[in-house]
Residue frames relative to the residue before (quaternion, step in Angstrom):
aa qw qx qy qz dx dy dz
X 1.0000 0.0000 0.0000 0.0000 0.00 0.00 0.00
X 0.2064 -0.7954 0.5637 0.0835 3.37 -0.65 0.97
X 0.1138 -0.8751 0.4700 0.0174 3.54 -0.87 0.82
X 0.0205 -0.8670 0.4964 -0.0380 3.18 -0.40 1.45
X 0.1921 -0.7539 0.6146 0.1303 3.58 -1.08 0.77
X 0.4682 -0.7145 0.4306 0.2913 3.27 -0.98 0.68
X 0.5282 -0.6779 0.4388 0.2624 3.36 -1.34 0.86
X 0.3186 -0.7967 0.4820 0.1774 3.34 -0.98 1.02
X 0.5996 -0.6084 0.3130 0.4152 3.68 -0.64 0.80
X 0.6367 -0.4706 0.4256 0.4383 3.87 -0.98 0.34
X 0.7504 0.5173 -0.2909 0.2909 3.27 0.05 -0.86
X 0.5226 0.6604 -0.2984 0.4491 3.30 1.49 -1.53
X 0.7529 0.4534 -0.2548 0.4032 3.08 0.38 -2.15
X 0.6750 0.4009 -0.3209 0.5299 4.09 0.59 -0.98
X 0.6776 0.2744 -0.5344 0.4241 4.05 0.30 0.25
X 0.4517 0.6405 -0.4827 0.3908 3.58 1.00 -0.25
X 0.6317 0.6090 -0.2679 0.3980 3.35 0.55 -1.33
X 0.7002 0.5049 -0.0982 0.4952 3.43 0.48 -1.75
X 0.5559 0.4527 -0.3761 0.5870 3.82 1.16 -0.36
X 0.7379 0.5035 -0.2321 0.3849 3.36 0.24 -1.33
X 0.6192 0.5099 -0.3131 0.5086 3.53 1.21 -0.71
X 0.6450 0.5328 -0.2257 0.4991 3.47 0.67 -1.39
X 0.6482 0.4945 -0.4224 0.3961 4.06 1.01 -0.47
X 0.6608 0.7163 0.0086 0.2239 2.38 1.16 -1.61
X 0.5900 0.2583 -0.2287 0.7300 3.46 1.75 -1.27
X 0.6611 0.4304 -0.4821 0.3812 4.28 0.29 0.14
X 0.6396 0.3926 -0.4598 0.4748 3.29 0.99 -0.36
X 0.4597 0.6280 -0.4867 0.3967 4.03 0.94 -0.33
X 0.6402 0.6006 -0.2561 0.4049 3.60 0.73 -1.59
X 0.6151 0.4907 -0.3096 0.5339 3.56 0.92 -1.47
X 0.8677 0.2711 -0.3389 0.2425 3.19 -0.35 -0.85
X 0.5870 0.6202 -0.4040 0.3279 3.40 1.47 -0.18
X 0.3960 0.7563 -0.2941 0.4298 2.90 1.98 -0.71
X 0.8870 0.3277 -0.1894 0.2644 3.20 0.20 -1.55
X 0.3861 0.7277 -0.3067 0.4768 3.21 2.36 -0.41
X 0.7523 0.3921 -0.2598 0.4612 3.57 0.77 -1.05
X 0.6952 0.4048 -0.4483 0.3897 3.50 0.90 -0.51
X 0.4212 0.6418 -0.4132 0.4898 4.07 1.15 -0.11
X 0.7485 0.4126 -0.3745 0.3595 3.41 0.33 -1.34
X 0.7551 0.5390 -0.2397 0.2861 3.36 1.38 -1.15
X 0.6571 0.5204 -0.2666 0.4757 2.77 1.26 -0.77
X 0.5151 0.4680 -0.4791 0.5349 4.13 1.13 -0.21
X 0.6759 0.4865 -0.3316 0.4434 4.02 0.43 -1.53
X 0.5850 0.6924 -0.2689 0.3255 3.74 1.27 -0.49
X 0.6619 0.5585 -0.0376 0.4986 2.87 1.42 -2.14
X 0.7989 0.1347 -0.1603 0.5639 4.01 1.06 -0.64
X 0.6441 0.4186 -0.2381 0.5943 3.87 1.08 0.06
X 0.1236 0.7795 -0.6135 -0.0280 3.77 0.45 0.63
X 0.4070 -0.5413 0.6898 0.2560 3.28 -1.95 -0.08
X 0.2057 0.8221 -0.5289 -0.0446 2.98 -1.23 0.97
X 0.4352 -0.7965 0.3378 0.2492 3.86 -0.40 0.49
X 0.3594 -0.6727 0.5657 0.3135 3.58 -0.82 0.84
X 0.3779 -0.7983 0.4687 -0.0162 3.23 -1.45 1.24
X 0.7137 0.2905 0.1396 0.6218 3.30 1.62 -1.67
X 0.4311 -0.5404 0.6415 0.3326 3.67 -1.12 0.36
X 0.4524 0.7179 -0.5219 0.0867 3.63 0.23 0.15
X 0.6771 0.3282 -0.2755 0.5983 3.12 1.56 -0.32
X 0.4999 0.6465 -0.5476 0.1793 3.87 0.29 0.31
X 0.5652 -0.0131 -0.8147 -0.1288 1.49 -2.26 0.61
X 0.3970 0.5519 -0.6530 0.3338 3.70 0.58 0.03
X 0.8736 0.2725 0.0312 0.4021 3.46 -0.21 -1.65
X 0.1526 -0.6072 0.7699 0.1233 4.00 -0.82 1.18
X 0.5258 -0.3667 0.7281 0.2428 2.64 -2.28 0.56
X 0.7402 0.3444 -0.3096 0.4874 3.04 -1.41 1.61
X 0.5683 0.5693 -0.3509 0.4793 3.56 1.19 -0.64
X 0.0293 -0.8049 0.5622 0.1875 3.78 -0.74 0.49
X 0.4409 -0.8122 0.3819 0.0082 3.41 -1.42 1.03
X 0.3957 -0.7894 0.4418 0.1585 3.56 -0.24 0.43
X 0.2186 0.9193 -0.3223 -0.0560 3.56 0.37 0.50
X 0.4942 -0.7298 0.3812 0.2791 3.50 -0.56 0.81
X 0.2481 -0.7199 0.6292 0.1557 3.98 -0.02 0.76
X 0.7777 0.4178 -0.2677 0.3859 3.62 0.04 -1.12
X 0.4532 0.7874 -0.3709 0.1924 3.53 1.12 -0.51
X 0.6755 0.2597 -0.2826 0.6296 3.76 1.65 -1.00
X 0.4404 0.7256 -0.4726 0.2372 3.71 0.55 0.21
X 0.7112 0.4604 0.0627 0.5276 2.73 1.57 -1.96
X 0.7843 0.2439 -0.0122 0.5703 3.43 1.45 -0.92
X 0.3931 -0.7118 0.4907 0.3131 3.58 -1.42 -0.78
X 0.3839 -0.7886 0.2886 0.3839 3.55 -0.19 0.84
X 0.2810 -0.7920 0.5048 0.1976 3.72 -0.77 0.55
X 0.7711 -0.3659 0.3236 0.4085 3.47 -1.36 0.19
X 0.6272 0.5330 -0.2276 0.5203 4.01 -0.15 -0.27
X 0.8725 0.4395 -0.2075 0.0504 3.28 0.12 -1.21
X 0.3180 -0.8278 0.3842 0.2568 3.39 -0.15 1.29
X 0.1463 -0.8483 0.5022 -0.0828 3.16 -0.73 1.88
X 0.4018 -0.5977 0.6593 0.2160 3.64 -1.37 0.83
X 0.4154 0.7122 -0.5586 0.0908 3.50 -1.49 1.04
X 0.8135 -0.4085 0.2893 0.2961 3.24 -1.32 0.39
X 0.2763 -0.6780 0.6062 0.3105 4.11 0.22 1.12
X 0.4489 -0.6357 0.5844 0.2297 3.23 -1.13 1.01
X 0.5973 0.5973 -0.3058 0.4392 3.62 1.12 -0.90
X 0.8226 0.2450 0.2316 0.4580 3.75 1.25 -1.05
X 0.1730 0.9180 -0.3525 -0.0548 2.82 1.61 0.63
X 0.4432 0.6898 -0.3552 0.4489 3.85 1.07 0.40
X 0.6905 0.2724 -0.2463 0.6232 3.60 1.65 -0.61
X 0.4660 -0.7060 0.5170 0.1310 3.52 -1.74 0.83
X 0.2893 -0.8089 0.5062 0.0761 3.27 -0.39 0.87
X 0.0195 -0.7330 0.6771 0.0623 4.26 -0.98 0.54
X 0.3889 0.5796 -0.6843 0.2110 3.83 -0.84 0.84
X 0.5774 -0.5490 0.5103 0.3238 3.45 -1.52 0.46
X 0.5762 -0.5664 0.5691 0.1525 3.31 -1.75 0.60
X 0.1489 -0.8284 0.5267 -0.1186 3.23 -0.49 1.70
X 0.7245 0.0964 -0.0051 0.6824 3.77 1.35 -0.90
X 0.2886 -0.7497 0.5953 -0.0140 2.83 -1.89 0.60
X 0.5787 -0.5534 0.3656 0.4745 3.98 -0.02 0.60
X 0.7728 0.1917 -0.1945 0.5729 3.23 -0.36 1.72
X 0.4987 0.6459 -0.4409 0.3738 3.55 0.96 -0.03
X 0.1718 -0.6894 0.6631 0.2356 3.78 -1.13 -0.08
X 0.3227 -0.7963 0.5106 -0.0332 3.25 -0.73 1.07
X 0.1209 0.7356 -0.6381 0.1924 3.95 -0.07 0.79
X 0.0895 -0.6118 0.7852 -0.0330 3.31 -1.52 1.40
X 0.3044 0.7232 -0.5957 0.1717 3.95 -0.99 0.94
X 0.7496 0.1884 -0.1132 0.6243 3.56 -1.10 0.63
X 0.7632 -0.4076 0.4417 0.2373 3.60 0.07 0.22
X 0.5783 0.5732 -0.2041 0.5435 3.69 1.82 -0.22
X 0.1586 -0.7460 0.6013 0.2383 3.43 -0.71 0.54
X 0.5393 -0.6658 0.4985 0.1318 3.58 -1.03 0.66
X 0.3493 0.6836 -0.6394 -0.0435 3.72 -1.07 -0.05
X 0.8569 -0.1382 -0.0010 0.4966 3.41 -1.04 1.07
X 0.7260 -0.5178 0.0951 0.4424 3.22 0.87 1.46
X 0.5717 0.4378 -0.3575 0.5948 3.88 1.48 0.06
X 0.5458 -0.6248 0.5500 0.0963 3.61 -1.42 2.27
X 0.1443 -0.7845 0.5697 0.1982 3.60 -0.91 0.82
X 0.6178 -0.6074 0.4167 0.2751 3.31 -1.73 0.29
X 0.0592 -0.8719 0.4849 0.0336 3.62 0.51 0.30
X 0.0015 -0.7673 0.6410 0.0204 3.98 -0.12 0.70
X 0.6943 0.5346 -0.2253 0.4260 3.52 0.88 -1.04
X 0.4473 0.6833 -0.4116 0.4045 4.02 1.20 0.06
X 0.3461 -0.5478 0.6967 0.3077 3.91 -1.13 0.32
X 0.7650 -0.3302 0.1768 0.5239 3.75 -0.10 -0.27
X 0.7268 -0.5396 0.2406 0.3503 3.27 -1.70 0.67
X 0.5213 -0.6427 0.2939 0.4783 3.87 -0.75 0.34
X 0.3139 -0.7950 0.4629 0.2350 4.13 -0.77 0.62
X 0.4703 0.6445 -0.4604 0.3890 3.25 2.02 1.09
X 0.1071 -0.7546 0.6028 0.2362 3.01 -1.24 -0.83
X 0.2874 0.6375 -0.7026 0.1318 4.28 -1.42 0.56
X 0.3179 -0.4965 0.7291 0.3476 3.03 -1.80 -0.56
X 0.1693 -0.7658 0.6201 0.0160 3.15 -1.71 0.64
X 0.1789 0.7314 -0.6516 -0.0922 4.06 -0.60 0.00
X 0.3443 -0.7013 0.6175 0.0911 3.28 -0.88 1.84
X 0.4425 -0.8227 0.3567 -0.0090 3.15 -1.12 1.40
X 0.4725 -0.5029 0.2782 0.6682 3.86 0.07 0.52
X 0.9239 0.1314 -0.2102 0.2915 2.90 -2.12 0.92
X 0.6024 0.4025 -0.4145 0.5507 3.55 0.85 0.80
X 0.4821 -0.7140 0.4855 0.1486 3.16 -1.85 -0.19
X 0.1301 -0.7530 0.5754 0.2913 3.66 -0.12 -0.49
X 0.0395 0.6163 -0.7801 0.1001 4.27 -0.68 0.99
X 0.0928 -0.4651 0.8798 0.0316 2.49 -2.16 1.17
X 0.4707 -0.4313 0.7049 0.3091 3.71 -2.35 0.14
X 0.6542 -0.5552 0.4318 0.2781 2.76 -1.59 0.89
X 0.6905 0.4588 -0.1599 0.5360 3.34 0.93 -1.33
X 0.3590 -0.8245 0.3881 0.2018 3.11 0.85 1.54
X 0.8389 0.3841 -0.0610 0.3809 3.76 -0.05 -1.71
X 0.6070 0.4257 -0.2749 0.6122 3.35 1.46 -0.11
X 0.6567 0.5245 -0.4141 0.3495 3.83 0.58 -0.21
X 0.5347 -0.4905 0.6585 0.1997 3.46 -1.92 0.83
X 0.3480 0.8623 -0.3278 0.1670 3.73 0.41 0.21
X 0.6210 -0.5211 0.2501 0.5294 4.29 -0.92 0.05
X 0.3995 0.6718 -0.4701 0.4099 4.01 1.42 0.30
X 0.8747 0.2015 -0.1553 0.4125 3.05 0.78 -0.94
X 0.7013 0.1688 -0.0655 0.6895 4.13 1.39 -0.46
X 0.7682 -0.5405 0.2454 0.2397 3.40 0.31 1.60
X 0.7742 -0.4458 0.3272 0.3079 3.58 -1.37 -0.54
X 0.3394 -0.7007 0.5974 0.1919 3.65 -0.79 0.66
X 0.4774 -0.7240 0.4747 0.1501 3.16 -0.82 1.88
X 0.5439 -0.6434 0.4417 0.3083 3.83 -0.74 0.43
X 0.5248 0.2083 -0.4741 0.6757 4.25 1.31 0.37
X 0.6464 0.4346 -0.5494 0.3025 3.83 -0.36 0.89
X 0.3097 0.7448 -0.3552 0.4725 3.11 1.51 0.59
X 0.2408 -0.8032 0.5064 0.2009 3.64 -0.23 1.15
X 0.4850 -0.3284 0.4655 0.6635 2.57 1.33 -2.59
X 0.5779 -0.5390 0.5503 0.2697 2.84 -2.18 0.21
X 0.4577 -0.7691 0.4344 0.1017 3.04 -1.16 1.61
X 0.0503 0.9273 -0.3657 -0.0616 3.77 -0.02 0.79
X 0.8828 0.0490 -0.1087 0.4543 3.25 1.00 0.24
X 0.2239 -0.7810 0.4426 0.3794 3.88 -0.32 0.82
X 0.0890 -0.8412 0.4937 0.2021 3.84 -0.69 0.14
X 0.6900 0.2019 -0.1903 0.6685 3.45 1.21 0.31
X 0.3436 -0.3423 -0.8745 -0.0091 0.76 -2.04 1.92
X 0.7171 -0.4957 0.3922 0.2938 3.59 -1.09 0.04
X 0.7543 0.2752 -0.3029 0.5133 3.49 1.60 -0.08
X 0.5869 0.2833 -0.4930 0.5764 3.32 1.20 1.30
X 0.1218 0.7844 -0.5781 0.1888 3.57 0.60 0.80
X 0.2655 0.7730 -0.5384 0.2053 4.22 -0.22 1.39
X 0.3037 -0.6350 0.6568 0.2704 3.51 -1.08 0.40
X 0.3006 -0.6871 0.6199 0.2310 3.40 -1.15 1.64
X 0.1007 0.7351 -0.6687 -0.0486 3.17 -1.34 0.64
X 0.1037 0.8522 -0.4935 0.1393 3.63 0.34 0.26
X 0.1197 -0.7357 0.6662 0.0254 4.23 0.41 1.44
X 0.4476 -0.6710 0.5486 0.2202 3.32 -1.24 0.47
X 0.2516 -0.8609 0.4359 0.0740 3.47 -0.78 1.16
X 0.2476 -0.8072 0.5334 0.0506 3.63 -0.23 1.32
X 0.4746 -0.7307 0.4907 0.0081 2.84 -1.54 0.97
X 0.4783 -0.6077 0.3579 0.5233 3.89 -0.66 -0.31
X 0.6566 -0.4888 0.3113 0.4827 3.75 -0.59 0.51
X 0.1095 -0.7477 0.6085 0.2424 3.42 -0.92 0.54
């Protein structure tokens, strides 16, 4: 049995083609499309963006500067002293707070002479606008924190409305990326002194 198929005209066969091409690079587009909106929207979901609002943290942080923050960071880890964290105002839990970690559950907390305290040893503070013109004592209690702004005397902060509960934790802030010519990864370990 012999089997023949008829022969489609040139043209047909070359507009066929040209369809098939034309699906072919829109259906490419689509799906890169939809790859990039997934990637963003996962890299979104544990890496938020978030914008400085207030001089409360300068001179690290300008208002306007935008951050990168690491959700998964206490999942995976433990927060340390230094770190300049994004969380829920305990006062407001609808607004986000940025100041650096100063105490830890169980810490003692002493602000005098312009020194900040931790468990009775004065930290080094290079990263501060000027020294604080407060003073108290504090012991931060299981599951909370103690944050102060850098810009000590200008900040909304646990000196003045207490401790930041440990689910008001967003994350750890790691890195400003806008504008692009102050693009830095905050790291900033706290530096202890000898007991005073």
């Amino acid at each position: 049995m012999n089997n023949t198929y008829p022969e489609q005209p040139i043209d047909q066969v070359e507009t066929t083609e040209k369809k098939s091409k034309w699906r072919s690079f829109f259906l490419e587009i689509f799906q890169t499309l939809f790859l990039a909106l997934i990637f963003y929207f996962i890299i979104d979901s544990f890496f938020p963006r978030v914008r400085v609002e207030n001089i409360s943290m300068k001179p690290t942080l300008q208002p306007g500067e935008l951050l990168l923050v690491n959700k998964l960071a206490y999942t995976i880890g433990n927060p340390r002293h230094g770190d300049v964290i994004v969380f829920h105002y305990p006062g407001n839990p609808e607004e986000d707070y940025i100041k650096r970690l100063i105490g830890l559950p169980g810490d003692e907390i002493r602000i005098e002479g312009g020194l900040v305290y931790i468990n009775g040893q004065s930290l080094e503070e290079p990263y501060i606008s000027a020294p604080p013109s407060y003073r108290g004592n504090w012991e931060v209690p299981l599951d909370s924190f103690f944050v102060l702004g850098d810009n000590r005397n200008q900040s909304s902060d646990s000196h003045s409305w207490g401790f930041v509960p440990k689910e008001n934790v967003v994350g750890k802030a790691l890195i400003v990326y806008w504008p692009i010519d102050q693009i830095k990864i905050l790291t900033h370990p706290l530096v202890v002194n000898a007991a005073h």
